[in-house]
C-alpha positions in Angstrom: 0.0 0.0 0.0 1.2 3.4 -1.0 1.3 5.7 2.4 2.0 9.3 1.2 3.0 10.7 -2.4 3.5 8.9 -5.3 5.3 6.0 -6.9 6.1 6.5 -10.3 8.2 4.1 -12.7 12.2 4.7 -12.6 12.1 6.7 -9.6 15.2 6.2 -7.4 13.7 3.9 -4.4 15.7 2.6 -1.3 14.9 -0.3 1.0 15.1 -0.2 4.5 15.6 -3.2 6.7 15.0 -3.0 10.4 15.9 0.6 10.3 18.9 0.4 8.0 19.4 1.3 4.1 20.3 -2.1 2.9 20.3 -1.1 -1.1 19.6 1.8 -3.2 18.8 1.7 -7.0 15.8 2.6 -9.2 11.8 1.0 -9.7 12.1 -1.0 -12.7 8.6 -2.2 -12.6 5.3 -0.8 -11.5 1.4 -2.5 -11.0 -1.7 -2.4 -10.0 -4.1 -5.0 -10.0 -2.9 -6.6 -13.1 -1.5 -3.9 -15.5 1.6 -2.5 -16.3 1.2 1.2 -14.8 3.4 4.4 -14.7 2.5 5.7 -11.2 0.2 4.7 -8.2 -0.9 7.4 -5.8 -1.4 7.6 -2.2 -4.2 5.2 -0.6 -3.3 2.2 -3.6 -2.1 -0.9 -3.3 0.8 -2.0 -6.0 3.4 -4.8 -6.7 7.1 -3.2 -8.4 10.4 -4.8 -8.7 13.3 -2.8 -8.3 16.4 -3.0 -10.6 18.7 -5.6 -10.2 17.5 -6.7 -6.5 15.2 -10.0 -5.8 15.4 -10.2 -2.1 12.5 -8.1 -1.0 11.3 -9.7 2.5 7.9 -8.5 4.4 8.4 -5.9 6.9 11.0 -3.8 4.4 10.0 -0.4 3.8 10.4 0.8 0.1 10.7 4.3 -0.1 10.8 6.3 -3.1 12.7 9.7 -3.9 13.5 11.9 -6.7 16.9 13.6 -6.9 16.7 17.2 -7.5 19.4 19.8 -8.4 19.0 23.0 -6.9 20.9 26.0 -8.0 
């Protein structure tokens, strides 16, 4: 379930394990219910994948960011 914000497809995400950043890298897959989306909002339930990681286990939090150069 999405908490706050939005998830969108190739966004940088981070998974956090018991508190700790255990890997860093971007969504490489985004759905909900069974298509192939580009973003899920706040309040939805989704399934994603993130690039080149398989070891997702319950109780990780997935958290999305997007990087943002300020001048």
């Amino acid at each position: 379930n999405v908490n706050s914000g939005v998830i969108k497809n190739g966004i940088d995400a981070r998974i956090i394990r018991d508190g700790i950043v255990i890997y860093t890298s971007k969504i490489a897959s985004l759905q909900h219910e069974k298509d192939q989306v580009k973003e899920v909002k706040s309040g939805y339930d989704c399934g994603l994948t993130i690039l080149d990681y398989q070891d997702i286990r319950e109780g990780d939090i997935i958290e999305v960011f997007d990087m943002v150069e300020v001048k």
